[in-house]
Steps between C-alpha positions, in 0.01 A plus 500: 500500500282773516280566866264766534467611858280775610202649684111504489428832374736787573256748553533545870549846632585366887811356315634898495730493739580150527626444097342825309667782604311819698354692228455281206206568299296161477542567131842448504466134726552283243793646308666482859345129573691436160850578585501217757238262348426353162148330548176595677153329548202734426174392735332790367420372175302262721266772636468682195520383154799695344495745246725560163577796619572467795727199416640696235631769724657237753666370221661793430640509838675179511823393384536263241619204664256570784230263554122539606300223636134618511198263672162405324220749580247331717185540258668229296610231807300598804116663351546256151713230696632443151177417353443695171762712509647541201345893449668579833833326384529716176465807638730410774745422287449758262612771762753258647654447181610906483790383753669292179871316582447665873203260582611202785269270582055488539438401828171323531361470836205278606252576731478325789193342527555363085509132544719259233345511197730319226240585204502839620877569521558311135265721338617794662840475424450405145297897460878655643706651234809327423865553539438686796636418880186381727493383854186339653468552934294282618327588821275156555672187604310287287696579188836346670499196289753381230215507202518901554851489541487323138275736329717806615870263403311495128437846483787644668316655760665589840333380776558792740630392875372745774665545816288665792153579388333160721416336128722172388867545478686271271792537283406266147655600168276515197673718276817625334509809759361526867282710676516579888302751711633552890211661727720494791611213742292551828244795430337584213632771287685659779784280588825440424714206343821481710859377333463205580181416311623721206808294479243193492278675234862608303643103486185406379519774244852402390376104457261584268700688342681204441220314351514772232188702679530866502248649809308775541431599886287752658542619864138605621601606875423867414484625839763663686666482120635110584426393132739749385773396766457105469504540114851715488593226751392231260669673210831503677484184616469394148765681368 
């Protein structure tokens, strides 16, 4: 059973020293993320709608069975809040779609303050390109409710749990694969998982693996480079 664990972003030049080595050109930070990894979420296609060319040229850089989970921009789910965004989907995808066999998953996150809206989430999903990997994070707790965990079940759509970011936490299968995205256990981007709760996070791992779920996980502790060091951790403990 396949599992995809990585980071959030491996852009990070305070990781020199910690995992890159003194001297590395940022250039060169993802062919050396890539000898120990074989996944990684993008957040910047959040900020800034991607380009074919630039998604073209990361392509290039990745191995084959490497895989590239890349988020929504926010035009589309937090200015649009899905409404009438079908322009803003095409070209999305039409850069996104330059990564090929090496793209992972869509991550679609929800802004906060978007209340459930059934109608809304039907119709949006309905505009999303098929055959593709999507995961929905949901960041209001009025969309915990089974109806929403049916509509994402019927269109294989993960529903993404979220460990340490203050929004709703719960682990609830809706598709063939799972998503999970660890913000650290006490403090917010900047601390650490200790073995104990990786061990946790790895036996849960390991039973849904035996449910026939493959999982795609993204450590988003960046500072003091923990995501890198939980997620070789993880990986291990896996192994």
């Amino acid at each position: 059973m396949g599992n995809y664990i990585g980071t959030s972003g491996y852009y990070y030049p305070g990781w020199i020293g910690e995992f890159y080595p003194e001297g590395i050109s940022s250039k060169d930070f993802l062919e050396y993320y890539e000898r120990f990894f074989d996944t990684v979420e993008l957040n910047s296609t959040f900020y800034h709608m991607p380009r074919k060319s630039t998604m073209r040229s990361l392509k290039r850089k990745l191995r084959d069975d490497f895989l590239v989970s890349v988020k929504l921009n926010r035009a589309i789910t937090h200015i649009r809040r899905l409404k009438e965004v079908k322009d803003l989907l095409d070209m999305f995808f039409e850069s996104v779609f330059e990564l090929e066999k090496n793209l992972g998953v869509v991550l679609v996150q929800l802004p906060p303050s978007l209340k459930r809206n059934d109608e809304l989430l039907v119709s949006f999903i309905e505009t999303l390109p098929k055959d593709i990997k999507f995961a929905i994070e949901f960041r209001h707790k009025t969309w915990l409710d089974k109806q929403i965990y049916k509509i994402l079940r019927e269109n294989n759509i993960a529903f993404v749990a979220t460990h340490g970011d203050n929004y709703p936490f719960l682990k609830i299968e809706t598709a063939h694969f799972t998503y999970i995205r660890l913000h650290g256990p006490k403090e917010l981007y900047a601390s650490s998982y200790s073995n104990s709760e990786l061990k946790d996070w790895a036996n849960y791992i390991k039973s849904l693996n035996q449910k026939g779920l493959n999982t795609f996980l993204y450590f988003n502790n960046d500072f003091y480079c923990y995501a890198v060091k939980n997620a070789l951790t993880l990986k291990k403990l896996l192994s």
